[in-house]
C-alpha positions as CSV (number, residue, x, y, z in Angstrom):
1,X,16.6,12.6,0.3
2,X,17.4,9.1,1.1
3,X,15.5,6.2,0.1
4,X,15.8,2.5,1.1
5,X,15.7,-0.1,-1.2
6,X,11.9,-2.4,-0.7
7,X,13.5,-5.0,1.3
8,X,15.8,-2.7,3.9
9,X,15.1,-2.2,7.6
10,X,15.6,1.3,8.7
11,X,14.8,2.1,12.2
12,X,12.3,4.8,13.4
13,X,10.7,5.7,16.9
14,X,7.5,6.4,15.2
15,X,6.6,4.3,12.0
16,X,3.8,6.0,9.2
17,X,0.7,5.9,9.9
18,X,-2.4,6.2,7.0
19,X,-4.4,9.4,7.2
20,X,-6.1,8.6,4.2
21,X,-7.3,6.1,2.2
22,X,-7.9,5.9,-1.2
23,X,-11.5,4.8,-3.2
24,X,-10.9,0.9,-3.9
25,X,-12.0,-0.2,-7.5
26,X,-13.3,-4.0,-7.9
27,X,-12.2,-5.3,-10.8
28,X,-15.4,-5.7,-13.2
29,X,-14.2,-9.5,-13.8
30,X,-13.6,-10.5,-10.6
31,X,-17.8,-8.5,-9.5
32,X,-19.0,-10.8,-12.1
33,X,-17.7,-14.0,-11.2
34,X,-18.1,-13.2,-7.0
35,X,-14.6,-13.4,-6.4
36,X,-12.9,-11.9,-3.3
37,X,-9.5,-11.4,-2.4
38,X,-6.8,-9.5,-0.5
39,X,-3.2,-8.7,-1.9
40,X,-0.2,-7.3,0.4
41,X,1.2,-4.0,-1.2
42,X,4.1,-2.6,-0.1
43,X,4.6,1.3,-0.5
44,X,7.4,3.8,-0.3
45,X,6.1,6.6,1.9
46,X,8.5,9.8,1.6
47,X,9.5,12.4,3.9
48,X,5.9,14.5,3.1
49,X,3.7,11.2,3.3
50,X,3.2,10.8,-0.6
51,X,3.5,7.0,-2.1
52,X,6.2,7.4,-4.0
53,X,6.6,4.0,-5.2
54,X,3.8,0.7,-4.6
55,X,4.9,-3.1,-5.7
56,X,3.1,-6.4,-5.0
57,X,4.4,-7.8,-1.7
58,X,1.9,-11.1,-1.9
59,X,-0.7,-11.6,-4.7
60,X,-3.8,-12.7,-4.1
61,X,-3.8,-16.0,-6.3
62,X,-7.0,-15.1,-8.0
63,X,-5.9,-13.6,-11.7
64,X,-8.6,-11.2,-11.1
65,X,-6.9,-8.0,-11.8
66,X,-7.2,-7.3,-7.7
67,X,-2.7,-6.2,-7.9
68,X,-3.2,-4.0,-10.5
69,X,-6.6,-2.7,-8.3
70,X,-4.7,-2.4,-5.2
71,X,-1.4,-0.9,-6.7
72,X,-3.7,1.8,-8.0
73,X,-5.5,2.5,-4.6
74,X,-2.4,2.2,-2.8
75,X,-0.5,5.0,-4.7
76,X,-3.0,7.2,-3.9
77,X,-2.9,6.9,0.0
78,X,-1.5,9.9,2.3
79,X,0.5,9.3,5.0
80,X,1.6,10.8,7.9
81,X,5.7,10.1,7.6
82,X,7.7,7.7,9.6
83,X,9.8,9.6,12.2
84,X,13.7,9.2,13.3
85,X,15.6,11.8,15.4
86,X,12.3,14.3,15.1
87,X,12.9,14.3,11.8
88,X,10.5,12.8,9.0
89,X,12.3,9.8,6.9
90,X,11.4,7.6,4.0
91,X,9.7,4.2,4.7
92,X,8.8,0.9,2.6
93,X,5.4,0.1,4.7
94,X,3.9,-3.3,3.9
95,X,-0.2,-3.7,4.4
96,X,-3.2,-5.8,3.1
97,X,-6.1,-4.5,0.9
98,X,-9.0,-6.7,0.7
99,X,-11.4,-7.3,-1.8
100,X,-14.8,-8.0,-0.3
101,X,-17.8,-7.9,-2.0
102,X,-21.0,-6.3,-0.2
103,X,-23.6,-9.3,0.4
C-alpha cells in the first residue's frame, strides 16, 4: 500500500469523509483554569478508513495539553476512505478540533 508523505498532494474524485468521531477529553488543567482552544490535526487515513498516523498541523497556543488531547481523539476517528479510479487510496486529511467548554 502506498502512503504519501504529510505534506504531498495526491489527487482523488472523492476525498474521506468522517463517519465517526471519537469521545474528546478536556485536559483537567486547561477545565480548571477555563481555557478553550482548537488545534488543526492532520491524520493519515488508509485504504480501510483507520488513522494510521495523526501529527499537529497548527497548535493551539494555549500549553494546555489540548495537542496531546486532540492527537488522541483524532487517532481514534473512522473514516470512510478517499477514492481514485473506484479504488480506495491513502490520504493525509487536515481538520480542526475544538475545545469548548459547556457554559
Amino acid at each position: 500500500e502506498y502512503i504519501p508523505t504529510p505534506d504531498e498532494f495526491v489527487a482523488v474524485e472523492e476525498r474521506p469523509v468522517k463517519i465517526q468521531d471519537a469521545p474528546l477529553k478536556y485536559p483537567e488543567i486547561a477545565r480548571k483554569a477555563g481555557i478553550e482552544g482548537s488545534v488543526w490535526v492532520k491524520v493519515l487515513v488508509d485504504r480501510s478508513g483507520n488513522v494510521k498516523d495523526a501529527i499537529i498541523a497548527k497548535e493551539s497556543g494555549a500549553n494546555a495539553g489540548f495537542e496531546e488531547a486532540a492527537i488522541e481523539a483524532a487517532k481514534q476517528c473512522k473514516w470512510k476512505p478517499a477514492m481514485q479510479n473506484k479504488q480506495p487510496v491513502a490520504l493525509w486529511v487536515t481538520y480542526e478540533i475544538k475545545f469548548q467548554l459547556k457554559s
